[in-house]
N, C-alpha and C positions, 0 to 999 in steps of 0.2 A: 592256826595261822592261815590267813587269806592269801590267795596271791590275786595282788591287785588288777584291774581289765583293764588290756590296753586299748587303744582307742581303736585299733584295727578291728580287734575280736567286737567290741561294741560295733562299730559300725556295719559288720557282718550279723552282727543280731539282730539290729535294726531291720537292714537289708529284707533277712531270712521273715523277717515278723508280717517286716510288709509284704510281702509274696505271698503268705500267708492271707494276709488278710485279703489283698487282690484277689486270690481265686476263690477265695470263700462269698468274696463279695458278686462276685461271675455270679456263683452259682444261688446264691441271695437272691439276686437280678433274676434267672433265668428260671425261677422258683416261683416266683410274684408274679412275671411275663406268662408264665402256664396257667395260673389261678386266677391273673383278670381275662386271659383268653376264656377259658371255661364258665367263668363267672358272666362274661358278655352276652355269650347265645342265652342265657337265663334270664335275659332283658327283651329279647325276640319277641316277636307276636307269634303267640301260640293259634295255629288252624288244625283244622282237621284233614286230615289226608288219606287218600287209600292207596295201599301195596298194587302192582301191577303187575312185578316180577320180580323173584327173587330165583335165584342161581348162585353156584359156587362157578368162578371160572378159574381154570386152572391151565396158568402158561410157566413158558419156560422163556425169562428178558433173555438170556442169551444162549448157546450152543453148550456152553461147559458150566451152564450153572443150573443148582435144583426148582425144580417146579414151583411154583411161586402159586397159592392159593388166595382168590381173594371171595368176597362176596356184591355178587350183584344186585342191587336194590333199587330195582324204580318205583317211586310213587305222583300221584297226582294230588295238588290240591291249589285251592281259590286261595288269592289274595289279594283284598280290594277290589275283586270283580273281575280278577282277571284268573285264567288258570295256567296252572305252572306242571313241569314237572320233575321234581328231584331225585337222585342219586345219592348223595349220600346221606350214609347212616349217624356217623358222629364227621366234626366237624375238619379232623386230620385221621386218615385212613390208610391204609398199606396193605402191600401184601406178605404172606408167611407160609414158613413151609412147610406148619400144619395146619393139614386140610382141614381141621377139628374146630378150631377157630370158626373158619369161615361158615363150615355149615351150622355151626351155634347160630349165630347170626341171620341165616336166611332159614333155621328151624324157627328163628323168635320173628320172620318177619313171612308168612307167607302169602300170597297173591291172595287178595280180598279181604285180609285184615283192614278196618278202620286205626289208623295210629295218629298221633298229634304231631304234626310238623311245629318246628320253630323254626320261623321266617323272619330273617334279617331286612326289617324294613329300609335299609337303603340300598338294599342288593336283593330285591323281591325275588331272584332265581337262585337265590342260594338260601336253600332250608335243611334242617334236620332232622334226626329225628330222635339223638340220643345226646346228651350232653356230657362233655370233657368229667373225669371227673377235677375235684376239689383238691385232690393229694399233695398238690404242691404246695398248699396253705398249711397246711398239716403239716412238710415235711421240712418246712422251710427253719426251723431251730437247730436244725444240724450244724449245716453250711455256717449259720449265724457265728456260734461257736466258734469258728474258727475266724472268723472278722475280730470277733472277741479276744480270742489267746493273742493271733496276731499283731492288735491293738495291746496287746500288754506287754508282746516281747519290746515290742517298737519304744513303749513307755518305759521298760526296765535301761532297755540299754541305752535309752537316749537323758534320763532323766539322773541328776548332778546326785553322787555321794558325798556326803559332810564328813 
């Protein structure tokens, strides 16, 4: 024996499905928005560039908070005749509050290495020199899933029994 849905609890499933799908669709969104970010600097014009300095710098943003490590990286290099010179390593950077990190980083990058810049030709002062990775293309079926379930609660409770 069934007991029948009343139209409250349905429209509460509805509701729930679509919240559901809302946030999974966020996170759909903000999955695709990281993968064409990434996937952009891989469109850059690749030059050649040389390390100038590399350092760990290590501060503290405020009085009551921990030591914040970053890595410092400057390079030079020619683009269309002109020369430039860049800071950063990948194309969004932070600092953290292990030191370990950062000195990875200025271990893989030090003064008078030759490395390949990608130069974003319509902002020739902004170049790279490591690209975003791809994981959000990759990771992007999860989230989906729930756009999916969402979209089924929405169809269950909205759609007519005979």
């Amino acid at each position: 024996m069934s007991v029948p849905s009343t139209s409250g609890a349905r429209l509460l499933k509805a509701l729930m499905g679509l919240v559901i799908m809302l946030a999974g669709g966020l996170f759909v969104g903000l999955l695709w928005l990281s993968y064409q970010r990434a996937e952009e600097t891989r469109q850059w014009t690749p030059v050649q560039g040389l390390v100038l300095l590399s350092e760990v710098v290590s501060e503290k943003p405020t009085t009551h908070s921990e030591v914040a490590h970053r890595s410092a990286v400057r390079y030079s290099y020619e683009f269309e005749g002109v020369k430039h010179t860049g800071t950063r390593v990948k194309r969004v950077e932070g600092a953290s509050a292990d030191r370990s990190k950062a000195e990875k980083v200025v271990k893989a990058y030090p003064p008078g290495k030759v490395v390949t810049c990608f130069v974003n030709p319509a902002q020739p002062d902004f170049a790279i020199i490591e690209h975003a990775t791809r994981a959000g293309l990759y990771s992007i079926w999860f989230p989906f899933l729930f756009v999916v379930g969402g979209a089924g609660m929405v169809w269950s409770a909205l759609r007519r029994k005979s």
